[in-house]
C-alpha positions in Angstrom: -188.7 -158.2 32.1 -187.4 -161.0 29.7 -187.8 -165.1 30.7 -184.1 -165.5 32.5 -184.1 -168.6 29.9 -184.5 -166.5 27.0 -181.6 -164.1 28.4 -179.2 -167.2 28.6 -179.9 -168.4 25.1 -179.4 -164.7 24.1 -176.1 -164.7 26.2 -175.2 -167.8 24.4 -175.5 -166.5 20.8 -174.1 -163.2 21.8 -171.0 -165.3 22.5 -170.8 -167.5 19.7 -171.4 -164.8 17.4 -168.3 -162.2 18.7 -166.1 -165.8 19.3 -166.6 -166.6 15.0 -166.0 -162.8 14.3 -163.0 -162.3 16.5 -161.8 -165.7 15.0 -162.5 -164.5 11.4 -160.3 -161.3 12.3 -160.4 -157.7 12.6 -158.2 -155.5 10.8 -156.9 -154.0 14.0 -153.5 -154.9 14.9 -153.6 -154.2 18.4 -155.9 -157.6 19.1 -154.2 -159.8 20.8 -155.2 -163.6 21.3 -158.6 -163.0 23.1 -161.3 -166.0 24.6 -164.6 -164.9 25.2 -165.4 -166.7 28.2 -169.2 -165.2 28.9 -171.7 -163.5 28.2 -174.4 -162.1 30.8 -177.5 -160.2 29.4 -179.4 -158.1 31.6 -183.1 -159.1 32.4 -184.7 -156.6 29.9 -182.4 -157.6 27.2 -180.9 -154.7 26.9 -177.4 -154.8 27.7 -174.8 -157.3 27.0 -171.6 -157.7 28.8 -169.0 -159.7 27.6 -165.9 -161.2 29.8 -162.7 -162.1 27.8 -159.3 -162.8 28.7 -155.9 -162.2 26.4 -153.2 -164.1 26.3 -150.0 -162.2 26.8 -148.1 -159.6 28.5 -149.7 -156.7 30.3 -149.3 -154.3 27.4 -151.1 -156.9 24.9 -153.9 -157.0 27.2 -154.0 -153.3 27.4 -153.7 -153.0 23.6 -156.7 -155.7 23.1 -158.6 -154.2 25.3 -158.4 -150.2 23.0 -158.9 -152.7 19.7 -162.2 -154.2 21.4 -163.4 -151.0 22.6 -162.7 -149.4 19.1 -164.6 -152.4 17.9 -167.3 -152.8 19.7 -169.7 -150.6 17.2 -168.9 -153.4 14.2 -169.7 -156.2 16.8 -172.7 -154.7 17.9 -173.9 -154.6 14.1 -172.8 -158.4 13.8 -174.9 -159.0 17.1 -177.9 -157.4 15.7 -177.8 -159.2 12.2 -177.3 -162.4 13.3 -180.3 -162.2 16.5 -183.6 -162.4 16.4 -184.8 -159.7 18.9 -186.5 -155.8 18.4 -183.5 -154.3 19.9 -180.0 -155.2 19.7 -177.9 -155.0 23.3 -175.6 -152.4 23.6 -172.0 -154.2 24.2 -169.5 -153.7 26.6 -166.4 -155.2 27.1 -164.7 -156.7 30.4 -161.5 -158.1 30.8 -161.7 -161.3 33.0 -159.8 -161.8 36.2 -159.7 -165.5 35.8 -156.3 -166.3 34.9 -154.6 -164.0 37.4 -156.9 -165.6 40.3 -155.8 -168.9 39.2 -152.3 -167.9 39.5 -152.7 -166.6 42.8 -154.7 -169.5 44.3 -152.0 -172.4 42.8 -149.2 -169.8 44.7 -151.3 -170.3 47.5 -151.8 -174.1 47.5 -148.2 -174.6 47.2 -147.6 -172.5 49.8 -149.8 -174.6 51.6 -148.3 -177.8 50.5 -144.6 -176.0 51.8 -146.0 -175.9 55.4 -147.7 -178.9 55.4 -144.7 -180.3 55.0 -142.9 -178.7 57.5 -145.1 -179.6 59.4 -144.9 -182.9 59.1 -140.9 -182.8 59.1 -141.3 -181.4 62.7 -143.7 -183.4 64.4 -141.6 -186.8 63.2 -138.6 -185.3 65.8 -141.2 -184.2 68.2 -141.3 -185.0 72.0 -143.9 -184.1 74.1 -143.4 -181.4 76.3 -144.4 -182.8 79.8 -145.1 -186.9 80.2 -146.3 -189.0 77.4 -149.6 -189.5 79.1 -150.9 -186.7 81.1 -153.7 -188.2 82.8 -153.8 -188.8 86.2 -153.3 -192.7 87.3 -154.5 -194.2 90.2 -151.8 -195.3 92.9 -150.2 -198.7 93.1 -150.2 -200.1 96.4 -147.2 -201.7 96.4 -146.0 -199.0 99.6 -148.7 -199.6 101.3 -148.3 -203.4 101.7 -144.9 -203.1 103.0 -146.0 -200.8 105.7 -148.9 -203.3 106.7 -145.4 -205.8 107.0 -143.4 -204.0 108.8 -146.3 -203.8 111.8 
């Protein structure tokens, strides 16, 4: 089992080295506009995956993801040139959910911010639905003293 340390710097090369060769081109014309956005290496150092995200419609993603795939043999030769370790990590590929969870968390903060408001539109016209102050008072006394009067 590797130092985790050493698997992060690892991770971080891996990264920086399939970001320059993705930015340099591949001669497939199916990539799209991809961002690696990690790298995790498992503890023995043995297996690399890599979380991108495309840019685009559903079909661009789709067709990234077959040119990455049908790349991932030339990466894994750039990986292993460019890394000082016995064994290269095998590579594999995962499209990352980030942009689509962003979406559907600011859909659900402005859902949010819709009731709130509503809310707060109703309870400006609210009235309260038995007295204003429902605790029990003690009695005046004013009857009693015109009944000690009247004797």
């Amino acid at each position: 089992m590797a130092d985790p340390q050493r698997a992060r710097k690892m991770a971080d090369r891996i990264k920086e080295i399939v970001a320059r060769r993705l930015d340099r081109g591949l001669r497939d014309p199916r990539l799209g506009f991809v961002t690696i956005t990690d790298v995790r290496v498992t503890g023995d150092l043995q297996h690399a995956s890599i979380f991108y995200t495309v840019y685009g419609t559903d079909q661009e993603r789709e067709d990234s993801a077959a040119a990455l795939k049908a790349a991932t043999g030339m990466l894994r030769t750039e990986v292993g040139r460019n890394i000082t370790a016995r064994l290269t990590p095998s590579l594999e590929f995962i499209a990352d959910a980030v942009p689509e969870n962003a979406a559907s968390i600011e859909r659900l903060l402005a859902e949010a911010r819709q009731r709130d408001t509503e809310v707060s539109t109703l309870a400006v016209n609210a009235t309260y639905a038995g007295d204003e102050d429902p605790y029990v008072k003690p009695r005046e006394d004013d009857e009693d003293d015109e009944d000690d009067d009247e004797r």
